[in-house]
C-alpha positions as CSV (number, residue, x, y, z in Angstrom):
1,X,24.1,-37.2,-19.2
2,X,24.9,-35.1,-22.5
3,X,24.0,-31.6,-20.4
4,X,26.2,-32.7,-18.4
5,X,29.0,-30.3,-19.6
6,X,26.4,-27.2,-20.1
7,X,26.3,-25.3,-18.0
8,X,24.1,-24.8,-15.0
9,X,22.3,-22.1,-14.0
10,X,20.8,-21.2,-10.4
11,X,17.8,-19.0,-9.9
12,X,17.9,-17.2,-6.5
13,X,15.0,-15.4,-5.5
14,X,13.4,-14.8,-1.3
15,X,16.8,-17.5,-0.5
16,X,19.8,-15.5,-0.4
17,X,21.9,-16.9,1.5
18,X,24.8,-20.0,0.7
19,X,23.9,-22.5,4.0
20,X,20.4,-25.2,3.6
21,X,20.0,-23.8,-0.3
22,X,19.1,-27.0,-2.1
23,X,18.8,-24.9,-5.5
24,X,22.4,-24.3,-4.8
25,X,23.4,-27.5,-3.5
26,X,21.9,-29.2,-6.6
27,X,23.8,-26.6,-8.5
28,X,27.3,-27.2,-6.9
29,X,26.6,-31.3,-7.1
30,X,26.3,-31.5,-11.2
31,X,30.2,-29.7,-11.6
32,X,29.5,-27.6,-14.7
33,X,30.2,-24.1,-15.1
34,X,27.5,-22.1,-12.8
35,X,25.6,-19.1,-13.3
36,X,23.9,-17.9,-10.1
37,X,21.4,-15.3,-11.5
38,X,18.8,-12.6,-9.2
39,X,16.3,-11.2,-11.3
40,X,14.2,-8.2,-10.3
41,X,11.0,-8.8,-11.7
42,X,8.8,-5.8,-11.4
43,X,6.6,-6.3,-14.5
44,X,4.9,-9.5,-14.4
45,X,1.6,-10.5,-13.4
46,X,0.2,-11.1,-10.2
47,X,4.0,-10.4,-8.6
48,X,3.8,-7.7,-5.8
49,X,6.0,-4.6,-6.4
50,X,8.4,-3.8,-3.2
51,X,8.0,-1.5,-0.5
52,X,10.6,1.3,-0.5
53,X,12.0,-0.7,2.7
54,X,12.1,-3.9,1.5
55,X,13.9,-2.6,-1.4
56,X,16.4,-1.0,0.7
57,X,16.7,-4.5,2.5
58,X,17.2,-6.2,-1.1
59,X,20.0,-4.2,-1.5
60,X,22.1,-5.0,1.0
61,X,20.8,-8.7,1.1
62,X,22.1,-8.5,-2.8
63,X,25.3,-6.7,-2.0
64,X,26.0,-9.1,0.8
65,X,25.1,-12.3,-1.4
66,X,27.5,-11.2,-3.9
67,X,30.4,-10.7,-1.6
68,X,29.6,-14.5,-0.1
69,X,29.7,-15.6,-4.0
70,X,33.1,-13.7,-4.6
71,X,34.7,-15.5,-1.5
72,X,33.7,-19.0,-3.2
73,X,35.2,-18.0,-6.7
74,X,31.7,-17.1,-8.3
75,X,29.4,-13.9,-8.8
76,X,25.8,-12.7,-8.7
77,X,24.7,-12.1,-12.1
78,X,21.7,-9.4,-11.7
79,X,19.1,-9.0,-14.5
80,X,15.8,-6.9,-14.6
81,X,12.7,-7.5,-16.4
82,X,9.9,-10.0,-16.7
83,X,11.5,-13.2,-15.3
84,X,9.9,-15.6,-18.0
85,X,11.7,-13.4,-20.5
86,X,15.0,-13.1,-18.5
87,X,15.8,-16.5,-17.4
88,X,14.3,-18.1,-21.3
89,X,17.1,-15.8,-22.6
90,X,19.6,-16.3,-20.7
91,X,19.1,-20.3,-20.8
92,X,19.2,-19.6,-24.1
93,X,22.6,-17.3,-24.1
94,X,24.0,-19.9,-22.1
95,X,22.9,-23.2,-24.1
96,X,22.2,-24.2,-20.4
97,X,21.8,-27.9,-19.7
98,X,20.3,-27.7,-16.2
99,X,18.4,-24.8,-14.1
100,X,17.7,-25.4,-10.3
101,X,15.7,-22.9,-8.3
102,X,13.6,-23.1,-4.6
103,X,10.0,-23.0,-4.6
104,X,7.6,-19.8,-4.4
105,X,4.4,-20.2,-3.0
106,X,2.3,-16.7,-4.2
107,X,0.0,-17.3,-6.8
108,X,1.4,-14.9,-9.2
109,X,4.9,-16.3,-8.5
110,X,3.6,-20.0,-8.8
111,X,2.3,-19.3,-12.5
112,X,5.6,-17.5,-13.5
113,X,7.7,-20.2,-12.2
114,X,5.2,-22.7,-14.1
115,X,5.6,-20.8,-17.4
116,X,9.3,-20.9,-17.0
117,X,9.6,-24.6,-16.1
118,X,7.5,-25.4,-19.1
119,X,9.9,-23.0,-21.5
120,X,13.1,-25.0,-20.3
121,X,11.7,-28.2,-21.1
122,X,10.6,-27.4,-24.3
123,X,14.1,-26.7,-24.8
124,X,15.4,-29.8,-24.0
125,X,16.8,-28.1,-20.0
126,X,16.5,-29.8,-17.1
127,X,14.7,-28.5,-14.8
128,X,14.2,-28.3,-10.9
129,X,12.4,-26.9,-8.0
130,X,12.8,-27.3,-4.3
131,X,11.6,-27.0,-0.6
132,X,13.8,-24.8,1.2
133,X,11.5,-21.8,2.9
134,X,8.4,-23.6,4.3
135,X,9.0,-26.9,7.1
136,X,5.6,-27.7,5.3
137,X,4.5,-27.1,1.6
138,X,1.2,-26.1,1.6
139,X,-0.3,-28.5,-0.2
140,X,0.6,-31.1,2.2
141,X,-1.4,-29.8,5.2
142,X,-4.9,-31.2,5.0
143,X,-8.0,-31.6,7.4
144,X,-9.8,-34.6,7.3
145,X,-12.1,-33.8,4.9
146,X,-9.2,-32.4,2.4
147,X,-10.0,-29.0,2.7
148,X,-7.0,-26.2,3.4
149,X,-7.1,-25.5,7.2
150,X,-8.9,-22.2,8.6
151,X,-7.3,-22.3,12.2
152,X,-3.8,-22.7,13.1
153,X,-3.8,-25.0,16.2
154,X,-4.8,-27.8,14.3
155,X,-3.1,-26.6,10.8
156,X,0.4,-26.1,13.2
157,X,-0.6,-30.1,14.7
158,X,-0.6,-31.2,11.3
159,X,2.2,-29.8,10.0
160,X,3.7,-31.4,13.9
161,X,3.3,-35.0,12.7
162,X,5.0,-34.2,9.6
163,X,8.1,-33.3,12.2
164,X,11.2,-33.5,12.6
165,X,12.3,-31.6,9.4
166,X,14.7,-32.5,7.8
167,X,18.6,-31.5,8.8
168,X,19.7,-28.0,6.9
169,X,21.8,-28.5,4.5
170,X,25.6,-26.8,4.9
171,X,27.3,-24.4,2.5
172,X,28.9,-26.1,-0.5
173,X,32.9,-26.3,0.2
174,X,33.3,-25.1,-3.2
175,X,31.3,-24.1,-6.4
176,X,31.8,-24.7,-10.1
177,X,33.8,-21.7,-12.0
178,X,31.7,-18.7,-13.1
179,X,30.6,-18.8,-16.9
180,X,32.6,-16.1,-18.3
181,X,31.6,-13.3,-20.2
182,X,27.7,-13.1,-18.9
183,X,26.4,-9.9,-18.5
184,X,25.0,-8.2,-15.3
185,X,23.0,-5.1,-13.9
186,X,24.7,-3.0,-11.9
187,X,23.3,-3.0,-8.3
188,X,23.5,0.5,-7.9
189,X,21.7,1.3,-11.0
190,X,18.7,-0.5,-9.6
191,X,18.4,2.4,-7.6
192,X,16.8,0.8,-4.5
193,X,18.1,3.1,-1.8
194,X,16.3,6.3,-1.4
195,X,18.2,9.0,-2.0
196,X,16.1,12.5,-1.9
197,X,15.1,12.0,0.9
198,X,17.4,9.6,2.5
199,X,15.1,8.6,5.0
200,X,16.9,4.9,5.8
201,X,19.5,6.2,8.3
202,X,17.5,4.6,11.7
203,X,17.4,1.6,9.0
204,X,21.1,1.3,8.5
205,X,21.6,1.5,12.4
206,X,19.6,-1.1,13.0
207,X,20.1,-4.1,10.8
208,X,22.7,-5.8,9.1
209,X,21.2,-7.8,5.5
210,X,22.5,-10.5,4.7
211,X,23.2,-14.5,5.5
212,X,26.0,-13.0,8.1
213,X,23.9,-10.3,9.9
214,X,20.8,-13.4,10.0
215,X,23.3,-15.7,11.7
216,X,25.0,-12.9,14.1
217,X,21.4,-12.5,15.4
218,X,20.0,-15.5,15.6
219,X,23.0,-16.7,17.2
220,X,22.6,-13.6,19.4
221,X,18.7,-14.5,20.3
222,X,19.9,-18.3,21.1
223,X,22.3,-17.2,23.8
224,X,20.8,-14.3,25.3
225,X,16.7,-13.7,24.8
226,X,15.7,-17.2,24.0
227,X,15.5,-18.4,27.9
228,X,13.0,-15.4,28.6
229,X,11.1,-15.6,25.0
230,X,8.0,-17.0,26.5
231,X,7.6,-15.1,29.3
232,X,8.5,-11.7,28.0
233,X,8.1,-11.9,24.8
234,X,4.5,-10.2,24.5
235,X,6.5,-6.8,26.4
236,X,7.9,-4.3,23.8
237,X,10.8,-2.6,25.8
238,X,12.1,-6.1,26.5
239,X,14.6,-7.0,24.2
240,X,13.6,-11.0,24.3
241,X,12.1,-11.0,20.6
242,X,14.1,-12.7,17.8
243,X,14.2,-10.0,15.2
244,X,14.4,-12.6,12.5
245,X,11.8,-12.1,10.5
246,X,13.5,-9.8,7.7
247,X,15.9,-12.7,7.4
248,X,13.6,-14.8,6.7
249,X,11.4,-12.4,4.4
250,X,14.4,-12.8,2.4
251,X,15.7,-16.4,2.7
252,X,19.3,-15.1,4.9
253,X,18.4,-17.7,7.4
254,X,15.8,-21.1,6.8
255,X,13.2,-22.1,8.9
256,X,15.0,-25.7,8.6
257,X,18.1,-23.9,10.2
258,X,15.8,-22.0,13.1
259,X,13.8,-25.2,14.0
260,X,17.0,-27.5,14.3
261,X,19.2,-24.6,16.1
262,X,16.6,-24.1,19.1
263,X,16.4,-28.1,19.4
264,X,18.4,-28.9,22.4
265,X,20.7,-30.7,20.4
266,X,21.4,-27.7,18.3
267,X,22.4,-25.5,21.1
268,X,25.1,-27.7,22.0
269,X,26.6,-25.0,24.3
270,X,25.5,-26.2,28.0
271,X,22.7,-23.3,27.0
272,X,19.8,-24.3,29.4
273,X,16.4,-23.5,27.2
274,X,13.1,-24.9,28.9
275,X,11.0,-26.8,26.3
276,X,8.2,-23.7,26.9
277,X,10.4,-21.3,25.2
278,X,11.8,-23.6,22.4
279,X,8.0,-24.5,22.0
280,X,6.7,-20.3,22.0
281,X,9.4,-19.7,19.7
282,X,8.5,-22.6,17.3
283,X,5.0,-21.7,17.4
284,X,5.6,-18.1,15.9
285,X,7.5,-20.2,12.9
286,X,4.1,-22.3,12.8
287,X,2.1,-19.0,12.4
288,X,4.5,-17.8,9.4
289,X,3.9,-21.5,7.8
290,X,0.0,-20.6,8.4
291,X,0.3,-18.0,6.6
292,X,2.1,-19.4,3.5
293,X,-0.9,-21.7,3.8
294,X,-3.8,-19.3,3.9
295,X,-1.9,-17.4,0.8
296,X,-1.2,-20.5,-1.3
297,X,-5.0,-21.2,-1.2
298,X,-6.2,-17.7,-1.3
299,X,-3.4,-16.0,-3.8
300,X,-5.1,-12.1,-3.1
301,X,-5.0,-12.6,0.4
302,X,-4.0,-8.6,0.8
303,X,-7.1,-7.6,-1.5
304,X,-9.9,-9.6,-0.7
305,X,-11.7,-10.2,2.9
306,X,-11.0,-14.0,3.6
307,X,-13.9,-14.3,5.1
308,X,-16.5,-12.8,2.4
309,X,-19.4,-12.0,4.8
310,X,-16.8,-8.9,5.4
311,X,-17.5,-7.0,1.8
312,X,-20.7,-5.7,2.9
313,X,-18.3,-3.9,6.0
314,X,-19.8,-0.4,5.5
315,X,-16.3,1.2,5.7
316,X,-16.9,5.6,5.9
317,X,-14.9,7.6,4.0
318,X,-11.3,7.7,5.0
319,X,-10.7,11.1,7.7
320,X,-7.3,11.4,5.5
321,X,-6.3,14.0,8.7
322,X,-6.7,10.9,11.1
323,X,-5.0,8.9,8.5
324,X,-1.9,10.7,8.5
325,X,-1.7,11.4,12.5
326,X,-2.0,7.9,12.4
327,X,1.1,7.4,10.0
328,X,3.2,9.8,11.8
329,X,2.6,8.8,15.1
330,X,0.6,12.2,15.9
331,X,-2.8,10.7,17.2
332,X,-2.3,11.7,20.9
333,X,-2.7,7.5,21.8
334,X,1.2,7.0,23.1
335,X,1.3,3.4,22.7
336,X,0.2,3.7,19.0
337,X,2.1,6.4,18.6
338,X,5.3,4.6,20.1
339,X,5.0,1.7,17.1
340,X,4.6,3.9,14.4
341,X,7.1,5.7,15.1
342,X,9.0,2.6,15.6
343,X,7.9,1.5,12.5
344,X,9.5,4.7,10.4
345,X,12.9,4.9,12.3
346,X,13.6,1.4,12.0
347,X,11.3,-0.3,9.5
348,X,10.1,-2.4,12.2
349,X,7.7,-2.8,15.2
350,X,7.1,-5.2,17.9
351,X,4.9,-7.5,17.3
352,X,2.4,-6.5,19.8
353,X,2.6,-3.0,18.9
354,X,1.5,-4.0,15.9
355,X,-1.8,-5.6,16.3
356,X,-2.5,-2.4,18.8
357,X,-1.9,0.1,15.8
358,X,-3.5,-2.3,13.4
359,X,-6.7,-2.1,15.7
360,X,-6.8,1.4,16.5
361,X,-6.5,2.3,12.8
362,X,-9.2,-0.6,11.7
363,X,-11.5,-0.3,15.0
364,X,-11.0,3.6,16.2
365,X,-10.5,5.0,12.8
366,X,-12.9,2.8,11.1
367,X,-10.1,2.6,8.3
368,X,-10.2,-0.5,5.9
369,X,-7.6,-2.8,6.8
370,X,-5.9,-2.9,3.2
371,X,-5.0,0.7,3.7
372,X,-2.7,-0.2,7.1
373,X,-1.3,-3.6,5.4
374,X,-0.5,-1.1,2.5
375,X,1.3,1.3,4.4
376,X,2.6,-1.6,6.8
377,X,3.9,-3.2,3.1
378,X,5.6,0.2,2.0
379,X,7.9,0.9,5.6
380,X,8.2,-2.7,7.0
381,X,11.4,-4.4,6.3
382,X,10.1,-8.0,6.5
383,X,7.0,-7.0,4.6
384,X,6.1,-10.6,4.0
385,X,3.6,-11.2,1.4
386,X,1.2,-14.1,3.4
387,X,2.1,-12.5,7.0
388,X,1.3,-9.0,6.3
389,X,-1.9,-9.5,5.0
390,X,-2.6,-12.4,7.2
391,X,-2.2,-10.8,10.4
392,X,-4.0,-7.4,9.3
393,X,-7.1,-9.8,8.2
394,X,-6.4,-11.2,11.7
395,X,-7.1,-8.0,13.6
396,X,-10.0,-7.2,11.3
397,X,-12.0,-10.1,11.9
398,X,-11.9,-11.0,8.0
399,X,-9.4,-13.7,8.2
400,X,-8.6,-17.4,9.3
401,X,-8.9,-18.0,12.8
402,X,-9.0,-14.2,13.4
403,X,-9.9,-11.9,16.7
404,X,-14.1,-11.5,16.2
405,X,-14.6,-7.9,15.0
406,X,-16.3,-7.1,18.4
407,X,-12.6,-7.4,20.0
408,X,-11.5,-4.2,20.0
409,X,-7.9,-3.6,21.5
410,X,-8.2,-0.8,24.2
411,X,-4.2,0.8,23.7
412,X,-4.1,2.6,27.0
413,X,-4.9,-1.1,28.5
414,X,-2.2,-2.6,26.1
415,X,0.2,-0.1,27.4
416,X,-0.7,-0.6,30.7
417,X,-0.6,-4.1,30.5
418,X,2.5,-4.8,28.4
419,X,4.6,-1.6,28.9
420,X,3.8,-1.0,32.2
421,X,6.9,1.1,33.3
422,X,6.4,3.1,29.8
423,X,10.2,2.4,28.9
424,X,8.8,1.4,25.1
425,X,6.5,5.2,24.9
426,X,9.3,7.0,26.6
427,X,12.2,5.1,23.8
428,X,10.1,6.7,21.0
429,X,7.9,9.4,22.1
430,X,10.5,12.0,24.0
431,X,7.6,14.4,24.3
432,X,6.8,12.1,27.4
433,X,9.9,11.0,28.6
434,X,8.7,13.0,32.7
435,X,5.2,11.6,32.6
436,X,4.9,9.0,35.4
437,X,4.3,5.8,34.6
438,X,0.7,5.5,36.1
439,X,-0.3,8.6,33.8
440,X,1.7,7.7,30.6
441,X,-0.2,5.5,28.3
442,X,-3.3,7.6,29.2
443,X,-1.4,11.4,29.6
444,X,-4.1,13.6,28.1
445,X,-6.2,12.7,31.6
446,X,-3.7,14.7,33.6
447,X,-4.3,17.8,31.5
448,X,-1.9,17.0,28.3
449,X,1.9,17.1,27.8
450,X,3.2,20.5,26.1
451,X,4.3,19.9,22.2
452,X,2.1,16.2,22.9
453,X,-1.3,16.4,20.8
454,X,-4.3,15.0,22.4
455,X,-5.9,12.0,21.6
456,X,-7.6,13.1,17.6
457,X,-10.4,10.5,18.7
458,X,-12.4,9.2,21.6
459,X,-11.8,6.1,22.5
460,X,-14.6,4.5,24.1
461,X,-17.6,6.6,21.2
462,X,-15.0,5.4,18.3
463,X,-15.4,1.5,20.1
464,X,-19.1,1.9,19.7
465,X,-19.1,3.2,16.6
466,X,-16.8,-0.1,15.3
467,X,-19.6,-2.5,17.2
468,X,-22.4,-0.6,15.6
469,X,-21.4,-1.0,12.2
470,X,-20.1,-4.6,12.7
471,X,-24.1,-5.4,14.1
472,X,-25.4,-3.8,11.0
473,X,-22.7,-5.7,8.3
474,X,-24.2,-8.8,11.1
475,X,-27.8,-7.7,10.4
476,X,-27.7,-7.1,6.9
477,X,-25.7,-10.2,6.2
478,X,-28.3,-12.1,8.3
479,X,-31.3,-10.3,6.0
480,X,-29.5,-11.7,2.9
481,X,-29.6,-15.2,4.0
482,X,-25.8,-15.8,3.7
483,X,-25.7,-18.1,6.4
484,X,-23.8,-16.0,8.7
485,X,-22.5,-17.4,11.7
486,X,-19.9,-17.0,14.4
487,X,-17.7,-19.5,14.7
């Protein structure tokens, strides 16, 4: 009770937003003065640097958090620098008496957070951490025989039983005063906008950071996509997928807030949802909590194969000419080049799109995988740090529950299949906008589409080539005893 007139300090980090933020909450509840403090923390250990768009999302997630602060009579105090260093000092400047914050889950985050916690109590702080970002903390999710989960269907029926979650928590009604006199970053001197070049103009058209831009469209989604989710949702030029997930990269929505506001209670609108779509959608949450899983358990989850009968992959040396067709959405494969493409004007791709690309670059090119999640990491805006490597180990073969190396995504079959009309080629790759739809995901066949290259490999030798050197990693894996086996 004596810290009860020190004041308090909240520690936001991937939760900016004001609605469902215990950390906050908790904050709000004790009454003292309040410090709500970002750090960017680009020097410590095991904590992954930003992709130039992420850090042109954190920006205007920042920007927008601060305005939300301003209209409840506080501020976003911004520091940079190891965050074990900046929030010890600052507890310190302060004299604080309590620091609240919402839990991490990355290994190099879990040990900074632990190092932190531990500094605060030896100075007499209270300190506390919460569940805001995951339905299901990771280590809660158990099989049987108390080992982390390796396939989602029964990892997602686990976390079911654990169900409902609990309600989402509202925005406080008012905050504590602002500490005067504490010192802040400017955001602009972060620098995290590009500038020469300013390539983030297709960015800026397309998304709105922030708690209010998260809301807009998942209130959007609710009302108008949501009834056809399920049935459309694998299509790319249908526009029947959420777009949520840089919101919840960076904590401007909760998946507390999703699960209850697709509930038919939280539609509360006369909306009619069938129980398949509210299910479909739900399940994608499920995969993003699999994720968090398979990271909290395997911390270098975008380094190392998951499965580690994949190091002895013999992986050729990179065709850096392929490479970079393949980043600019020059390889002469319109479906792949349609998502990257995608991917550069808008720091986004449909989620389809993406295992296609991801195959054809892992598969066709016979690129290691880190090399895509890499790039993918740099230019995606909800470049998430267990779903990006997740889902490229996924493609690979290398991961949990993941597509057997010997599936090998044929992209004029994708197209074919998924963009049949070729509205999603045509949207990004003008070169082809006449090209009938029949011809279009396979156009070099008709004889080639002037200022269009031609496909820079084939795709049924390139296949081969994949299976080939999948038997021999098979072969040479069985030769070394290591108890290789398929399932």
């Amino acid at each position: 009770m004596a810290s009860l007139g020190k004041p308090t300090i909240v520690w936001l980090r991937d939760d900016l937003r004001l609605a469902d933020n215990p950390a906050l909450t908790a904050g709000a509840r004790i009454g003292a003065p309040l410090v709500v403090v970002y750090v960017l923390d680009e020097m410590s250990e095991g904590i992954r640097r930003l992709g130039g768009a992420s850090k042109w999302w954190l920006h205007g997630s920042l920007d927008a958090s601060g305005k939300a602060l301003a209209k409840h009579g506080q501020r976003l105090v911004l520091r940079h620098g190891p965050a074990q260093d900046v929030l010890l000092k600052l507890a310190d400047e302060l004299g604080a008496g309590h620091v609240f914050w919402n839990r991490r889950y990355g290994g190099g985050e879990r040990a900074v957070d632990a190092a932190i916690k531990a500094g605060l109590k030896d100075r007499g702080i209270a300190v506390e951490s919460f569940q805001a970002n995951l339905l299901c903390e990771p280590w809660t999710i158990r099989t049987k025989a108390d080992q982390p989960f390796r396939v989602f269907t029964p990892f997602w029926n686990a976390c079911r039983t654990q169900m409902p979650p609990r309600e989402p928590l509202p925005a406080p009604d008012e905050l504590p005063s602002p500490v005067d006199g504490v010192g802040s970053d400017s955001l602009a001197d972060w620098k995290l906008l590009p500038t020469r070049p300013d390539w983030a103009g297709g960015l800026r058209d397309s998304w709105t950071p922030g708690e209010d831009g998260a809301q807009a469209r998942f209130q959007a989604f609710r009302a108008e996509k949501l009834k056809d989710y399920a049935a459309h949702r694998d299509e790319p030029a249908a526009d029947v997928s959420s777009r949520l997930s840089p919101h919840l990269r960076f904590g401007e929505i909760s998946p507390f807030q999703l699960w209850h506001g697709v509930s038919p209670e939280g539609l509360g609108d006369g909306t009619k949802i069938s129980q398949a779509n509210v299910d479909k959608f739900l399940s994608e949450i499920g995969w993003r909590e699999f994720s968090w899983h398979l990271l909290f358990h395997q911390p270098d989850l975008a380094m190392r194969n998951f499965q580690p009968r994949f190091d002895a992959f013999p992986w050729p040396a990179v065709n850096e000419a392929a490479l970079v067709a393949w980043r600019k959405g020059r390889t002469g494969i319109p479906i792949v080049d349609a998502g990257m493409r995608e991917l550069w004007k808008t720091g986004f791709m449909h989620n389809r799109v993406r295992m296609i690309v991801a195959s054809f670059l892992i598969k066709n090119l016979m690129v290691d995988w880190r090399i895509g999640e890499a790039w993918f990491w740099d230019t995606l805006v909800d470049a998430d740090a267990a779903n990006n490597p997740a889902s490229w180990q996924w493609v690979a073969g290398s991961g949990a529950d993941a597509a057997p190396y010997f599936r090998v995504f044929n992209p004029v079959l994708q197209g074919e299949k998924f963009d049949a009309a070729g509205d999603y080629v045509r949207r990004f790759v003008p070169e082809l906008a006449d090209v009938p739809a029949k011809q279009i995901h396979a156009a070099w066949k008709a004889g080639g589409v002037p200022g269009y290259p031609g496909p820079i490999v084939d795709l049924g030798a390139t296949r081969e080539r994949a299976l080939r050197a999948f038997q021999q990693m098979r072969e040479d894996d069985v030769d070394s005893s290591s108890g290789f086996d398929d399932d």
